[in-house]
C-alpha positions in Angstrom: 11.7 23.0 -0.9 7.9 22.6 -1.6 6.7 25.2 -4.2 3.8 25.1 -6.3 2.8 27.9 -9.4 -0.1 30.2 -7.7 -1.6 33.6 -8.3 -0.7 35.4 -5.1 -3.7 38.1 -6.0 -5.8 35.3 -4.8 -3.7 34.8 -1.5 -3.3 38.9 -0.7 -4.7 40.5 2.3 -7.9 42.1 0.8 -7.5 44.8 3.8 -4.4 45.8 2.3 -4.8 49.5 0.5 -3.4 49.0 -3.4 -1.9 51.3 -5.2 -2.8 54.3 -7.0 -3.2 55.1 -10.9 -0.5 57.5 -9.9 1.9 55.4 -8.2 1.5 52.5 -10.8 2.1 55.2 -13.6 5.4 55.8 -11.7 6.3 52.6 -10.7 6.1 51.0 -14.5 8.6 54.3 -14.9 10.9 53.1 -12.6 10.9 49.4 -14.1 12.0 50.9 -17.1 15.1 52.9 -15.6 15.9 49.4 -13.6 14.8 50.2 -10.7 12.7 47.4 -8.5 9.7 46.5 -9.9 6.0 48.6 -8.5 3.3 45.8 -7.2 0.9 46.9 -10.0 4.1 44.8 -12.5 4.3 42.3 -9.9 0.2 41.9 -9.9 0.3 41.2 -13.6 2.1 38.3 -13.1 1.0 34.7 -13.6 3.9 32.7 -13.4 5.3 33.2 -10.0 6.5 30.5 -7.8 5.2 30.0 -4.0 7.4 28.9 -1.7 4.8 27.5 1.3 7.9 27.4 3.7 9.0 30.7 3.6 5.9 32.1 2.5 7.2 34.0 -0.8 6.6 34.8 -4.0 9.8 34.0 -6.5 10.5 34.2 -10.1 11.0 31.2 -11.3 13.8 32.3 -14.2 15.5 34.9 -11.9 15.1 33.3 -8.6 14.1 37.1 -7.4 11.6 37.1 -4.2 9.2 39.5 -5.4 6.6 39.7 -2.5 6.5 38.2 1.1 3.5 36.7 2.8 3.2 39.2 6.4 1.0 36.0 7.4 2.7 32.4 8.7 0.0 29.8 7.8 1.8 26.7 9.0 1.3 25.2 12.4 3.1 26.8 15.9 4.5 23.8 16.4 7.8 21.8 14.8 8.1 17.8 14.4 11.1 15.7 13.4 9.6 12.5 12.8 5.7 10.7 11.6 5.0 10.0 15.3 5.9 13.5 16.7 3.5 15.3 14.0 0.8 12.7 14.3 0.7 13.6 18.5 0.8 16.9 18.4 -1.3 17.8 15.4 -4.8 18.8 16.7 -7.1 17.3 13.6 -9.2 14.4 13.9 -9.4 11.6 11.7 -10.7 11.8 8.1 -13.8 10.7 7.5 -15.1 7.2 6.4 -18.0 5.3 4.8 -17.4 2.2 7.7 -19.0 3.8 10.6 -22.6 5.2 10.1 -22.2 8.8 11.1 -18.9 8.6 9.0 -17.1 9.1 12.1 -18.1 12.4 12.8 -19.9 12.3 15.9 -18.4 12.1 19.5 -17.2 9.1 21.2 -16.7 8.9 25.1 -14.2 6.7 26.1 -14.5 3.7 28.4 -11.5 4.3 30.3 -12.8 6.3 33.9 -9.8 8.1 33.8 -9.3 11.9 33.6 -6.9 13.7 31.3 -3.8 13.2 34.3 -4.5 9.2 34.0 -6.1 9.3 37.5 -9.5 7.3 38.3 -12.5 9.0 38.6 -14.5 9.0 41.8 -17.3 6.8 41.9 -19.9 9.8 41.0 -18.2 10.4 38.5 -17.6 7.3 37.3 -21.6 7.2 37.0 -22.3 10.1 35.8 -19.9 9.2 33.0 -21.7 6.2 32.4 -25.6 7.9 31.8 -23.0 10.4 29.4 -22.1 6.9 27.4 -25.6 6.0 27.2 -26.8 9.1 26.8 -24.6 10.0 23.9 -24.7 6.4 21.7 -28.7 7.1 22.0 -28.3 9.8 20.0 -25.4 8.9 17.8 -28.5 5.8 16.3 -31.6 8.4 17.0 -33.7 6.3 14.2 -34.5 2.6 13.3 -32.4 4.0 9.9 -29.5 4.6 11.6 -29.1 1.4 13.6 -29.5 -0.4 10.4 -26.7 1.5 9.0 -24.9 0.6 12.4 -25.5 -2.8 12.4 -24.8 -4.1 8.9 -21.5 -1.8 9.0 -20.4 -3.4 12.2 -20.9 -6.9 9.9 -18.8 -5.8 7.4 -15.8 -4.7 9.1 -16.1 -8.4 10.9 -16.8 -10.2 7.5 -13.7 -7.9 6.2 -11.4 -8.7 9.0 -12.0 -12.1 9.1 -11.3 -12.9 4.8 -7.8 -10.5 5.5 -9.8 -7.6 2.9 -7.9 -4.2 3.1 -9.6 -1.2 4.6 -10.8 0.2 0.2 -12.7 -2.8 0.1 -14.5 -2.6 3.0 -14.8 1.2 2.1 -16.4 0.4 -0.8 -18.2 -2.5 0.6 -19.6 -0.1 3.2 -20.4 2.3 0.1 -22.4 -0.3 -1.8 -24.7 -0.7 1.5 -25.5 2.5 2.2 -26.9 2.8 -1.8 -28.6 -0.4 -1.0 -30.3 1.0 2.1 -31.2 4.8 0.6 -32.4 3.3 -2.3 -35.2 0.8 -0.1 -33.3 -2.2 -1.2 -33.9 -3.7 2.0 -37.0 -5.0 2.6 -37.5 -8.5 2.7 -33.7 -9.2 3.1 -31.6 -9.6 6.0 -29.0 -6.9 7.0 -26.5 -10.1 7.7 -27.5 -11.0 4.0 -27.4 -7.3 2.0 -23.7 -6.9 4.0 -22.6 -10.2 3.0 -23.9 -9.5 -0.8 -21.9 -6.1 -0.4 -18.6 -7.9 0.2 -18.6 -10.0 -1.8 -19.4 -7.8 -4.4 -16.7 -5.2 -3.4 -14.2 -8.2 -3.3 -14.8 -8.6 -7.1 -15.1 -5.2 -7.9 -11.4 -4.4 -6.6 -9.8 -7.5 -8.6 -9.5 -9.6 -4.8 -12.4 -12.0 -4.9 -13.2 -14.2 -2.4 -15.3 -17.3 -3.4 -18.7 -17.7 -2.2 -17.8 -20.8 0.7 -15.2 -18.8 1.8 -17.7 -15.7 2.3 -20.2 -18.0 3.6 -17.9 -19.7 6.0 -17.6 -15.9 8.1 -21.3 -15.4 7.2 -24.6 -15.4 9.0 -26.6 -16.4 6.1 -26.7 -19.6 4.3 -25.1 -20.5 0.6 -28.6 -19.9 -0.7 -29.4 -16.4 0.9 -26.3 -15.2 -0.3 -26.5 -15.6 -3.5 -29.7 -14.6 -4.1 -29.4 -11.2 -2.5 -26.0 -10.6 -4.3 -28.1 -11.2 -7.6 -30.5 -8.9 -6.7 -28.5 -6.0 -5.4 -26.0 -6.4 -8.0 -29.2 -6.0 -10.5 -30.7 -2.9 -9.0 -27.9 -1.0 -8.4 -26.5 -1.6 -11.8 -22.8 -2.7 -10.6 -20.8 -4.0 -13.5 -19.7 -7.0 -12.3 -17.1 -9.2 -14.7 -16.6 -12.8 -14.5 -14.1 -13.7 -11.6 -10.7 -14.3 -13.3 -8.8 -17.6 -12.0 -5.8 -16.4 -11.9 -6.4 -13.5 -9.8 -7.1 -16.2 -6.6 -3.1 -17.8 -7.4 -1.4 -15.4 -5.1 -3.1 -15.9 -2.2 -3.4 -19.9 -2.5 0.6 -20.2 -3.5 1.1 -18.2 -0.6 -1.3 -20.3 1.7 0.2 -23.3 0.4 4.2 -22.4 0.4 5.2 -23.6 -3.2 7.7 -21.6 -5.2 7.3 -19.1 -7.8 8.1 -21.4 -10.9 4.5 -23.4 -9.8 2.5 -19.8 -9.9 4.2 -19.1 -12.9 3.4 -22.6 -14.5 0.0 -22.4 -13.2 -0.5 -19.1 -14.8 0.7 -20.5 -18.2 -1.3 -23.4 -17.7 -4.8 -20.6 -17.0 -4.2 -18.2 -19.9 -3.6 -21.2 -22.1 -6.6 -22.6 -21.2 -8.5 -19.5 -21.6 -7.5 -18.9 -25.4 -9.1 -22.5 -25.7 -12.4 -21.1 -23.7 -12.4 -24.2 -21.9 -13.0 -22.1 -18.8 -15.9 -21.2 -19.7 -18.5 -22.2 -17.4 -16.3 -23.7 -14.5 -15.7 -22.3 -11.4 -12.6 -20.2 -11.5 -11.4 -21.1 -8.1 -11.9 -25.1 -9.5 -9.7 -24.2 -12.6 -7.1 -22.6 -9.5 -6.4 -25.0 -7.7 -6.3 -27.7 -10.5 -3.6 -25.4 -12.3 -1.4 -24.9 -9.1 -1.6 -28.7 -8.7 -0.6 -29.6 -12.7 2.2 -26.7 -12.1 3.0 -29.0 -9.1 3.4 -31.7 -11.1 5.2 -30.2 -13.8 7.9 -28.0 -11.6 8.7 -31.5 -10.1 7.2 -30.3 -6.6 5.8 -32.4 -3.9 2.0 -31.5 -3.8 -1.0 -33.7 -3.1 -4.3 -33.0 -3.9 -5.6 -33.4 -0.3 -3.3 -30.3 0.5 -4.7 -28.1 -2.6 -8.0 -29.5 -1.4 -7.7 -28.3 2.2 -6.6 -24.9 1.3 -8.5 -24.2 -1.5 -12.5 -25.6 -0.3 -13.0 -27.4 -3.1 -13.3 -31.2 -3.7 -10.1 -33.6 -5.1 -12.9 -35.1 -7.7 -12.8 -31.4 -9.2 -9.3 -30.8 -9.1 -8.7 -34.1 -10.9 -10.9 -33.4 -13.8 -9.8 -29.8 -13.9 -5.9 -30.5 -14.3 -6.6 -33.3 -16.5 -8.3 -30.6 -18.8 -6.0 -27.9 -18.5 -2.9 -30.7 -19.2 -4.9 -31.8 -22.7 -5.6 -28.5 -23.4 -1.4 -27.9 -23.6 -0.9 -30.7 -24.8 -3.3 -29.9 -27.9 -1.8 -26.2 -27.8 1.8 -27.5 -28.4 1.2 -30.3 -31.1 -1.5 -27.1 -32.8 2.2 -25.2 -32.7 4.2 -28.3 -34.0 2.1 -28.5 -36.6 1.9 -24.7 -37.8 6.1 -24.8 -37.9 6.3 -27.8 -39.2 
């Protein structure tokens, strides 16, 4: 049963006539003889329990219903399952940041079909038609707007394309918009500003994305990108930390198929390394893929470096030198520990 603590004076019919001094001063007389309780006790009361499917008002020691609701303020209509309440409730869709009238505008289908499924004539099929026009004219009514359009268009592309979940393209959507009401713009691309804004949101909700693998669903070059995520990042003051390595291990263990034992090694083999600082001023996704590969070697797992290379976009050369590092760096950690107990 859903109940929640209200105060039903809040929820009373205003219309309703209330009491007078006289019928309160007898009504606290009869609570005192045991008798029910008057409305002017039952008004003092703070602690009272609402039950929203029966609509009443219980004590929540006795269990006594002390007032009824006249007024049923749930739907007409019953549902037994997700689906069933989904098609028959009569809302629309929340709103959201990734369309640029927040989704609040009409939208005319593109089926020419009327509410029975049957086709429309062919006047009517036109006259649907200057409708469609008609109506996405004034959905974008200034050059603002179609900006908005546009670049949001290019981030739920860039976002479906890097496999991003719907809050980061919410945000990344979020980041634009500041970008654009804040004259952020010109000189700058709207491909570039979007891409900057993805990338950015990537970071921002612990699922980065590294900048050839942005570029790669991009319109804009290497270059471009980061340039304008320097600069938007700057004026809009987002606190951007350094990209941790191990946050990109999920993704390329799962790309990659090796067990759990070389993502836990690898792991091992990243926080060791970054007691040391030694990644300090590497590219995290370098010191990734060199740490799944040592964890590779070390879980006894057959793993070249062409395959880490391949899913990872970045070069053997680097993955050599990186797991050579991070295998001295344990090596030095575990003779530092000998030596301590010894």
């Amino acid at each position: 049963m859903d109940t929640k603590h209200v105060d039903w004076r809040s929820m009373r019919d205003e219309s309703a006539p209330t009491a007078k001094p006289e019928a309160r001063q007898s009504g606290d007389e009869r609570d005192e003889d045991g008798a029910e309780p008057s409305e002017a006790s039952v008004a003092e009361r703070t602690d009272l329990v609402y039950d929203e499917q029966h609509g009443e008002w219980v004590d929540p020691e006795t269990g006594e219903i002390l007032r009824e609701d006249e007024i049923d303020r749930g739907p007409e209509w019953r549902a037994f399952d997700a689906a069933e309440r989904d098609s028959k409730s009569r809302v629309g869709s929340p709103t959201t940041n990734m369309m640029h009238d927040k989704g609040l505008s009409t939208n005319i289908g593109w089926q020419n079909k009327d509410a029975y499924g049957n086709s429309l004539s062919t006047g009517q099929r036109q006259k649907m038609q200057r409708l469609r026009t008609w109506n996405e004219r004034f959905r974008t009514r200034d050059s603002k707007e179609r900006n908005l359009k546009q670049a949001l268009g290019e981030v739920e592309r860039m976002g479906s394309a890097l496999g991003l979940p719907d809050t980061v393209r919410e945000t990344a959507s979020v980041i634009y918009r500041r970008a654009l009401n804040e004259d952020l713009l010109p000189g700058r691309s709207i491909e570039g500003v979007a891409t900057a804004a993805i990338y950015a949101a990537a970071r921002q909700a612990g699922v980065p994305r590294s900048l050839d693998e942005v570029r790669r669903v991009s319109r804009v070059d290497k270059m471009e990108l980061t340039r304008t995520y320097r600069y938007v990042s700057r004026e809009l003051g987002l606190d951007m930390k350094p990209a941790d390595p191990a946050q990109y291990l999920p993704r390329f263990v799962s790309e990659l198929d090796v067990t759990d034992d070389v993502e836990r090694r690898a792991r091992s083999l990243l926080d060791n390394a970054k007691r040391q600082g030694i990644h300090s001023g590497k590219s995290p996704v370098g010191l990734a893929a060199a740490a799944i590969y040592a964890g590779a070697l070390l879980a006894d797992e057959e793993l070249t470096q062409s395959e880490v290379s391949d899913v990872t976009d970045i070069s053997e050369v680097t993955i050599r030198n990186r797991y050579r590092e991070l295998l001295e760096a344990t090596q030095k950690s575990g003779e530092r520990a000998v030596g301590t107990t010894a």
